[in-house]
N, C-alpha and C positions, 0 to 999 in steps of 0.2 A: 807665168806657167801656162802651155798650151795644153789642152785636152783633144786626146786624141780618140775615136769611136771610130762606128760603122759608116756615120755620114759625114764623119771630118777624119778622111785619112793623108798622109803627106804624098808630097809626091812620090808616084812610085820611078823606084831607081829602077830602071831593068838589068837584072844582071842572070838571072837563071827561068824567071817564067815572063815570056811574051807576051800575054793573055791576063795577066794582070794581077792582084795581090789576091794573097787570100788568109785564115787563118784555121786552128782548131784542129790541125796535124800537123805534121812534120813534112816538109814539101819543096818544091820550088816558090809557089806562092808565097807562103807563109816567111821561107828565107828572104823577098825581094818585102815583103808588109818587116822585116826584122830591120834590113838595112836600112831601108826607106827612114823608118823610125828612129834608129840609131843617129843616122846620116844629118836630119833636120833637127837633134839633139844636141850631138858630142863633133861634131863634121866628119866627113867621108873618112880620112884616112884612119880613127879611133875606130869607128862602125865596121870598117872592112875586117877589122881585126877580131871583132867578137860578136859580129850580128849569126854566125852559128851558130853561137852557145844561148844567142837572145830566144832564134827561133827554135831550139829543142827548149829553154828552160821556160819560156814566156808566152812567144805566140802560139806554136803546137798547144797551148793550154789554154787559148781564147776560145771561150765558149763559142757556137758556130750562129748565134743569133746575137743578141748585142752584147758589147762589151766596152770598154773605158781603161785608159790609161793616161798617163799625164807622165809631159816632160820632167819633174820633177819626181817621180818613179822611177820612169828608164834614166835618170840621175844615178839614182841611188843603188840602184842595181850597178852600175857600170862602175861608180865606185869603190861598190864591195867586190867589183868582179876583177876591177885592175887592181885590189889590193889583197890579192890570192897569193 
């Protein structure tokens, strides 16, 4: 299980914000901190598919000072979200 925070984030994938990840809105940042996460979980081609719905339902809601998530959450999430 990887923990992911404020000072252990994955790589970021650039795909919508240049300037780098961000969270605690709804954004380019926050979409690129969804894929990222996604991407170094389930791999790219699952992530492309649903890091939208990760960043409205998940990162948009990362508090803007510290926070914590763990591969085996965005697991869990992804499972109930492919099993919609």
């Amino acid at each position: 299980m990887k923990i992911y925070n404020v000072f252990n984030l994955p790589l970021h994938i650039v795909k919508h914000s240049p300037t780098g990840l961000a969270w605690g809105y709804a954004g380019s940042g926050p979409a690129d901190l969804a894929l990222s996460l996604l991407t170094d979980v389930i791999g790219r081609e699952e992530a492309e598919k649903y890091y939208q719905d990760y960043t409205l339902e998940c990162v948009a809601n990362f508090p803007h000072g510290r926070w914590q998530v763990t591969s085996d959450e965005i697991k869990e999430w992804y499972n109930e979200k492919r099993n919609d």
